[in-house]
Every structure is written in structure tokens, then in C-alpha cells.
C-alpha positions as CSV (number, residue, x, y, z in Angstrom):
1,X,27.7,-44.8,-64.9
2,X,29.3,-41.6,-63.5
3,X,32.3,-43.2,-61.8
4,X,34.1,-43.9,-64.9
5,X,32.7,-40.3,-66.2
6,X,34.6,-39.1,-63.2
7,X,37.9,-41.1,-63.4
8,X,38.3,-40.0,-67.2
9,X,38.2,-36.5,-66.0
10,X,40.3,-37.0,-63.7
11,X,38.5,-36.2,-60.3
12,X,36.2,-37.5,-58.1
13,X,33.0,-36.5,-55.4
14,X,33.8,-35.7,-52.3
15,X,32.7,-38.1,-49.7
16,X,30.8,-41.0,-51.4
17,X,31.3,-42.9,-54.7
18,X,28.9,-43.0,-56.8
19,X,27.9,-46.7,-57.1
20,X,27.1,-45.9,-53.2
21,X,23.8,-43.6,-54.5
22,X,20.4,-45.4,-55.8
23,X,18.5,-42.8,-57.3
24,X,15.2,-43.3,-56.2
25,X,13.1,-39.5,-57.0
26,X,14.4,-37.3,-59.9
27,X,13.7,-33.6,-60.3
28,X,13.9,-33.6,-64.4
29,X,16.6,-31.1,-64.6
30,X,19.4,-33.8,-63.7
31,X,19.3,-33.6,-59.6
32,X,17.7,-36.2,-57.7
33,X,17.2,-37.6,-54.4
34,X,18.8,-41.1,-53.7
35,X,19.8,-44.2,-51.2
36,X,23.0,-43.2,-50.0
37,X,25.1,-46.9,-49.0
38,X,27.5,-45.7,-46.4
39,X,29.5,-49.5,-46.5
40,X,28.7,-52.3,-47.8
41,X,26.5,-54.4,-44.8
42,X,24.2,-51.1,-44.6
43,X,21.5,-52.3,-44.3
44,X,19.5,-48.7,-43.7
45,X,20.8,-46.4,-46.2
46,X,19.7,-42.9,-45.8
47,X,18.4,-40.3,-48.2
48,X,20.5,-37.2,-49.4
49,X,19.8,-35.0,-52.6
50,X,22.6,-35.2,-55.1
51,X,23.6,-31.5,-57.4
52,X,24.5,-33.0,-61.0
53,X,25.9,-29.8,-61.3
54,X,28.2,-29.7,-58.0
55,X,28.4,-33.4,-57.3
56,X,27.6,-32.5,-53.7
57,X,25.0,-34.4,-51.4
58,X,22.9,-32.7,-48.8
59,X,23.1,-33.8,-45.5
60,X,21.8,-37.7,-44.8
61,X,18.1,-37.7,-43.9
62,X,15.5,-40.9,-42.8
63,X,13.3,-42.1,-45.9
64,X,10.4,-41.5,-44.0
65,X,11.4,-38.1,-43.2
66,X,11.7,-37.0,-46.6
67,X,8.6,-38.8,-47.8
68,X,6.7,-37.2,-45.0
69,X,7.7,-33.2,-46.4
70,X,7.0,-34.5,-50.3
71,X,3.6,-36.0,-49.5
């Protein structure tokens, strides 16, 4: 849904797409932490939180990793 948010605006993230992020744990305020595809055979995607507000991700992280700190 955001891609073609982004190409009417005129601009895009930097560094992924965002068809490339799952969202799999919001925050309720619009941030969230997802699957980030890095190509399309990845078949271990990695976790990073996306900012709604800056359209940055955080660095990639291990599933388990973050479920490990949220539990």
C-alpha cells in the first residue's frame, strides 16, 4: 500500500521497498516491527523496526533475537 503512497509523492525509502517489509508486531501509534525480504529467494528474512514517520529501518536483527528482548 505505501509504495504507490510514495511514488505519487514523488520519493521513495532509502534502502528497501516497501513490498520487501511484512509487518508482523505493531506499536499502535503507526511504527512497527517487520520481515525485511532482502531479494527475492530469502528465504530468512530478518527483523528491523520501521519509523512511519521517517521511513527509516533499524538495523536487521534475528527473529529470535527480538522475540527473546520482547518476551
Amino acid at each position: 500500500m505505501m509504495d504507490p503512497i510514495a511514488a505519487k509523492q514523488g520519493t521513495a525509502p532509502e534502502g528497501y521497498a516497501f513490498r520487501d517489509l511484512l509487518e508482523f508486531c505493531p506499536d499502535g501509534a503507526g511504527n512497527a516491527q517487520c520481515f525485511h525480504r532482502r531479494d527475492e529467494e530469502d528465504d530468512d528474512p530478518r527483523a528491523v523496526d520501521w519509523d512511519h514517520e521517517t521511513w527509516e529501518i533499524s538495523d536487521e536483527t534475528w527473529f529470535a533475537d527480538f522475540a527473546d528482548r520482547r518476551l
